[in-house]
C-alpha positions in Angstrom: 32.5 -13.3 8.1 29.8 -15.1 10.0 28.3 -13.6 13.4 27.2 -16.2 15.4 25.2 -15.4 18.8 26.0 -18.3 21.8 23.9 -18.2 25.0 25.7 -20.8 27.2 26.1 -18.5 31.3 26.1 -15.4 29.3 24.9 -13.8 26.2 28.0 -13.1 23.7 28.5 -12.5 19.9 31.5 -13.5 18.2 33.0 -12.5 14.8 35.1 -15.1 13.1 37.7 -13.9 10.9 38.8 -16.1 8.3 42.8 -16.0 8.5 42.2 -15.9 12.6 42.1 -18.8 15.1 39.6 -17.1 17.6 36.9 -15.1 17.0 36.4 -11.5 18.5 33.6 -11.6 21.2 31.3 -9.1 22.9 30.0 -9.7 25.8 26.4 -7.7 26.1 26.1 -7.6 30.0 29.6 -7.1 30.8 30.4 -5.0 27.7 33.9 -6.7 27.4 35.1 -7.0 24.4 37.9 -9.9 24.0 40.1 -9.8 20.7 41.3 -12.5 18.5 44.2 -13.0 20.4 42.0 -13.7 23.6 43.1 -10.2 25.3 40.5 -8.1 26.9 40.6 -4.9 25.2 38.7 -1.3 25.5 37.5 -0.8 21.8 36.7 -2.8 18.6 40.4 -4.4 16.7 41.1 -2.2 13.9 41.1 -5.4 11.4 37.2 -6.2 12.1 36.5 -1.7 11.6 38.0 -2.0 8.2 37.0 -5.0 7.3 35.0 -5.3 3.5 32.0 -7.3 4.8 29.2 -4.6 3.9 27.4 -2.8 7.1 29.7 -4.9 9.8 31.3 -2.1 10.7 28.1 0.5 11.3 26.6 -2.8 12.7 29.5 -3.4 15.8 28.9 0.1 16.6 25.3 -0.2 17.2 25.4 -3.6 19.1 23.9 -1.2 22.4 20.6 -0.7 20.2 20.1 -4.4 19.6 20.9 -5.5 23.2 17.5 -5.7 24.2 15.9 -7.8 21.6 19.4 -10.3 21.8 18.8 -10.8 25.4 15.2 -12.2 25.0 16.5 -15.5 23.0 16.5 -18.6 24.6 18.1 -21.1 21.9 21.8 -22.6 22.5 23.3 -21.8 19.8 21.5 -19.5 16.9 24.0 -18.7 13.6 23.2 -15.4 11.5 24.7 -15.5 8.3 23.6 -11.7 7.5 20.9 -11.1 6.0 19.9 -15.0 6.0 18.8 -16.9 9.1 20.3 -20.4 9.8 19.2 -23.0 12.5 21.4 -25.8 13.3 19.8 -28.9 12.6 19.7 -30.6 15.9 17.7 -27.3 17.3 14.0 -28.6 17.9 11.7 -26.3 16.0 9.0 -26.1 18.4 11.1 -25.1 21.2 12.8 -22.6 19.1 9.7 -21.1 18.2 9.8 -17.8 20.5 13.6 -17.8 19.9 12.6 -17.4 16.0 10.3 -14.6 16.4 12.8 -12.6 18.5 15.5 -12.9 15.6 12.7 -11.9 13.0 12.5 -8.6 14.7 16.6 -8.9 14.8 17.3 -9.5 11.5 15.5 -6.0 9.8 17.8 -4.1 12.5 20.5 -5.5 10.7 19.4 -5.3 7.3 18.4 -1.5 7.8 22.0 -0.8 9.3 23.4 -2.3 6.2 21.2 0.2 4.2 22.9 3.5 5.7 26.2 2.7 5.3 28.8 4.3 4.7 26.5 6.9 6.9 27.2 6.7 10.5 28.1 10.6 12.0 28.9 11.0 15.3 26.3 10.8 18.1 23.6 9.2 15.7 24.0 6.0 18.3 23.6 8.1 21.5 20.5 10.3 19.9 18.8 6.6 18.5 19.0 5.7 22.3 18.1 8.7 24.1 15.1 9.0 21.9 14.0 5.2 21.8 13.9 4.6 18.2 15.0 2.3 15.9 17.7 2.0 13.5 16.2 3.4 9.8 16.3 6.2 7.2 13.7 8.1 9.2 15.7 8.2 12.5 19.1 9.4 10.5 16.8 12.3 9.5 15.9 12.7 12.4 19.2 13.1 14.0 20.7 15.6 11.1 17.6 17.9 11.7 18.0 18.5 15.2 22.0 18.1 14.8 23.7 21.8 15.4 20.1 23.4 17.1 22.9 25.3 19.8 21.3 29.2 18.4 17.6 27.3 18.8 16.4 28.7 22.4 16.0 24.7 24.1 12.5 25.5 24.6 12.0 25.4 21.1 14.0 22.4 20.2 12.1 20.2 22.0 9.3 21.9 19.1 11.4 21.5 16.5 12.1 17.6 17.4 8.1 16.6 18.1 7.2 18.6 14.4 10.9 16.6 12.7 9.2 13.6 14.1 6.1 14.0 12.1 7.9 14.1 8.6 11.4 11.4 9.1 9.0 9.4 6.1 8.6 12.2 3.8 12.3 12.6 2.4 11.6 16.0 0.2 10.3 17.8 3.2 13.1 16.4 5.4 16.0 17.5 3.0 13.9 20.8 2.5 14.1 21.4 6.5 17.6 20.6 6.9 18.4 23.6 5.0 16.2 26.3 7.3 18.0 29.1 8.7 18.0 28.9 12.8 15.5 31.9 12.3 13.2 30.3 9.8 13.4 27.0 12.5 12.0 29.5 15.0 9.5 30.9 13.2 7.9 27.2 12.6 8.4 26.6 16.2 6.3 29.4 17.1 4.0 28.3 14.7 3.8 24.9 16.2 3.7 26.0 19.7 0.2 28.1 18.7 -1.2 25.2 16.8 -0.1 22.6 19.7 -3.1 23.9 21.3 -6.1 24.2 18.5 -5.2 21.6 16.1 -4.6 18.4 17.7 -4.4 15.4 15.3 -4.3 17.2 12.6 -1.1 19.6 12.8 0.6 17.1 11.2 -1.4 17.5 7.3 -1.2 21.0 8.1 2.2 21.6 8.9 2.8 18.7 5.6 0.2 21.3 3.6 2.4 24.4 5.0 6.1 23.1 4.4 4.8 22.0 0.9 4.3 25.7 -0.3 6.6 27.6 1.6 9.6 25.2 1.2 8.8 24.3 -2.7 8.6 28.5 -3.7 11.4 30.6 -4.1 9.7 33.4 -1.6 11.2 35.4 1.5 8.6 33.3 3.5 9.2 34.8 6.9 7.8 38.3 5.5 4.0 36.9 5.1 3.8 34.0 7.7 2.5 35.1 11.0 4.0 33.2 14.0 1.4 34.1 16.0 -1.5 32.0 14.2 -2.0 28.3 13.7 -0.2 26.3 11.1 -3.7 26.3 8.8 -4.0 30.2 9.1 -1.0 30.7 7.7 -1.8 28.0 4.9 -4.4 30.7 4.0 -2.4 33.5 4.3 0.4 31.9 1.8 -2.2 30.7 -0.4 -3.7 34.6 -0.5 -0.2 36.1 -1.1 0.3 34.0 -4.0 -3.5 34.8 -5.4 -2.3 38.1 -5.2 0.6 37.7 -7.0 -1.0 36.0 -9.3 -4.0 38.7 -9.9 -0.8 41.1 -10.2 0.7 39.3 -13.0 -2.5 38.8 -14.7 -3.5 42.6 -14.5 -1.0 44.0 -16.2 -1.8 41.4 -18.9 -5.0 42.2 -18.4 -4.6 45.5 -18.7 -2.5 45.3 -22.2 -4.9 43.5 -23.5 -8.4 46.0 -22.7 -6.6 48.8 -23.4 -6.6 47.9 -27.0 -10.7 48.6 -26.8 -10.4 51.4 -25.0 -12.1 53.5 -27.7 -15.1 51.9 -27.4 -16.1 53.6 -24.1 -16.4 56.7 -26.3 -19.9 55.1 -27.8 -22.9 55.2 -26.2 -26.7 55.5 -26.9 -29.7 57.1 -25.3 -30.2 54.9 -22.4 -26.4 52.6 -22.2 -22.9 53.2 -21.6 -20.0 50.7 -22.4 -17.1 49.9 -19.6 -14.1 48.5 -20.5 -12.7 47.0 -17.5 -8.8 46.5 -16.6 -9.0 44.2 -13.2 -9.5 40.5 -12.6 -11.6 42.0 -9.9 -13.6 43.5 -12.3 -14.3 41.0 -14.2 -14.8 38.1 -10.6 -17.4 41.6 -9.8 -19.6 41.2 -12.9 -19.4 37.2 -13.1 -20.6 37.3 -9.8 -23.8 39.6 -10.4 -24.2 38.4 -13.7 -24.1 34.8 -12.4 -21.6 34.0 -15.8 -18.1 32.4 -16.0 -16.6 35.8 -17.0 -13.6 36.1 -14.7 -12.3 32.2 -14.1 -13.1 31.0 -18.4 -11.7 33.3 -20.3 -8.4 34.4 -18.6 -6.4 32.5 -20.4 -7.3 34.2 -23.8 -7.4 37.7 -22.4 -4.0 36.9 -20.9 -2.7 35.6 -24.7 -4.5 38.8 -26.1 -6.8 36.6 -27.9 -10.1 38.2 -26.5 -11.3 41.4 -24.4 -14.2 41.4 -22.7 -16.4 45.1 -22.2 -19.8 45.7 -20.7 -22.1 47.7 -21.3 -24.5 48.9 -18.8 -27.3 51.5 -18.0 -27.0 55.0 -17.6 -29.2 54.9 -15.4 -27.5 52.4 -13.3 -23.8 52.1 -14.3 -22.7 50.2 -11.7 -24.9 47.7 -11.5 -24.2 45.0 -14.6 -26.7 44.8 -17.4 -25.0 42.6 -20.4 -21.3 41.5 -20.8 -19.9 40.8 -24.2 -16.5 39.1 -25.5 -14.4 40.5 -28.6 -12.2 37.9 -30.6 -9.3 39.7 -32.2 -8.9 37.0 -34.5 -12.7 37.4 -35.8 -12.8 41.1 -35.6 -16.4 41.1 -34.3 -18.0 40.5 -31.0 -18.5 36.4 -30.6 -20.5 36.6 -27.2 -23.0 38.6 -25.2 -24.7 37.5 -22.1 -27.0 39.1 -19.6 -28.0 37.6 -16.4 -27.8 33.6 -16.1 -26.3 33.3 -19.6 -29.5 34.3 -21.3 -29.7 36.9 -23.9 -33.0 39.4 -23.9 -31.6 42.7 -24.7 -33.6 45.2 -26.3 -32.2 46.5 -30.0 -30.7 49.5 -28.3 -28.5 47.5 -26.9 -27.8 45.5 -29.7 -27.0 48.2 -32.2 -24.0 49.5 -29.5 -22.8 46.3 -30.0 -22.5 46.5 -33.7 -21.2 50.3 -32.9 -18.7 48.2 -31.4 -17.5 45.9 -33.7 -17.6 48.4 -36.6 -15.2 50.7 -34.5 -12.9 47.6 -34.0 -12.6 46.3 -37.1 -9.9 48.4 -38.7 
């Protein structure tokens, strides 16, 4: 089937049919449409809707959407053999210059409509021009996620459509979206509505940042966002709940783990004390003052059971951290001891607990 666009007093496409003497013709300004048996009728002839030619049928229904561009050529007679461009041979190039541009921006319009079908759902044409866009992936997502919004107070769909907008390129969010409850929906439009106003150009990373952690978790979502804050405060408050949830799980590893040392808070000496702690808190609180990596390097292995980590301090300042020490399971003896900036100056007090320590353990 060729398609073949004539400008002689009007502009007009006609689709010749191969068994058919006459072509069926549209008429752009009129909007006639005259069949192949050369009697104006109301709608498309059922032979060209079903016919096998791949996208013709998505195509005829969104002629409106290409009326503009069709309307700027100038040429006589221009043949479009889809996807391929075709001049006739008598058409002087040089003239046909501006006419050749104006089908370069045709032709994609017709190679992007041949991409979506079979897809074509009812009122995509009307929403693509109501909304000025263009015929693509991104603007069918656009139509299915503010399809059915009749529960969405209007006020917020006209939120919901200018955030949609911002993500018709990034398919996972997109199919991620279209499957939000009309109560989650709301929820991001209040969100958007605060950040409209304090983020500016950058709601749109945020929001991506956002949807990419409370879409991609299996998590009741609505319970710790806070509609009522900007799109990046609630990145933070997300981000905490799952660092909590994460120091919850660790902890009760954690916890398994210390309380096989337990024993050794029994020891002591004249002037220090031993701690065994049972927190990731803990053990953040004595990296920080002992300036070590005790609480981020060794989590792992306490997690596995592989090492416990104890500290011993001062009587006469047990809250304040003096040395920290690891104990490998697997060696049976304490492999590291530390106090302040990773150096080691303890006096022989101190180390002797230690060796109290490991001789406890050993067994």
């Amino acid at each position: 089937m060729n398609i073949t666009i004539n400008k002689i007093n009007q502009y007009t496409i006609n689709f010749e049919i191969e068994d058919k003497n006459r072509p069926i013709t549209v008429n752009y300004q009129t909007g006639e449409i005259t069949s192949y048996t050369g009697r104006k009728v109301k709608n498309m002839p059922t032979l060209l809707k079903t016919a096998d030619n791949k996208g013709v049928r998505l195509f005829i229904l969104q002629l409106s959407t290409l009326m503009n561009i069709v309307k700027n050529l100038t040429a006589e007679n221009l043949t479009i053999e889809s996807p391929e461009l075709c001049f006739n041979e008598s058409q002087k190039y040089q003239k046909a210059l501006k006419d050749y541009q104006a089908i370069e921006t045709f032709l994609p319009q017709i190679e992007r409509v041949i991409e979506l079908v079979p897809e074509n759902p009812k009122g995509y044409i009307n929403f693509i021009l109501e909304n000025n866009l263009t015929i693509d992936t991104g603007s069918l997502y656009l139509f299915k996620l503010n399809k059915g919004l009749n529960n969405l107070p209007e006020m917020y769909r006209k939120y919901w459509f200018a955030l949609t907008k911002y993500f018709i390129d990034k398919p996972i969010i997109c199919n991620k979206l279209l499957n939000t409850t009309i109560s989650e929906k709301l929820a991001i439009c209040k969100i958007f509505k605060v950040s409209q106003s304090n983020l500016g150009l950058s709601i749109g990373s945020d929001f991506y940042e956002l949807f990419a952690i409370i879409l991609t978790n299996e998590i009741n979502w609505l319970e710790i966002i806070d509609t009522n804050r900007t799109a990046r405060q609630n990145i933070k408050l997300v981000s905490d709940y799952f660092e909590a949830q994460k120091d919850e799980i660790f902890n009760t590893a954690m916890d398994k783990t210390e309380k096989r040392i337990d024993k050794i808070t029994t020891l002591e000496t004249e002037h220090f004390i031993i701690i065994v702690p049972h927190t990731l808190k803990e053990l953040q609180d004595e990296g920080k003052m002992q300036n070590n990596c005790v609480g981020y390097n060794y989590n792992t292995s306490i997690k596995k059971g592989e090492n416990a980590i104890y500290f011993i301090r001062k009587k006469s300042s047990p809250d304040k951290s003096y040395i920290t020490c690891r104990y490998n399971f697997k060696s049976k003896k304490t492999v590291e001891k530390k106090t302040i900036n990773n150096t080691w100056t303890a006096p022989q007090e101190a180390k002797d607990l230690i060796k109290m320590v490991d001789e406890m353990l050993k067994d």
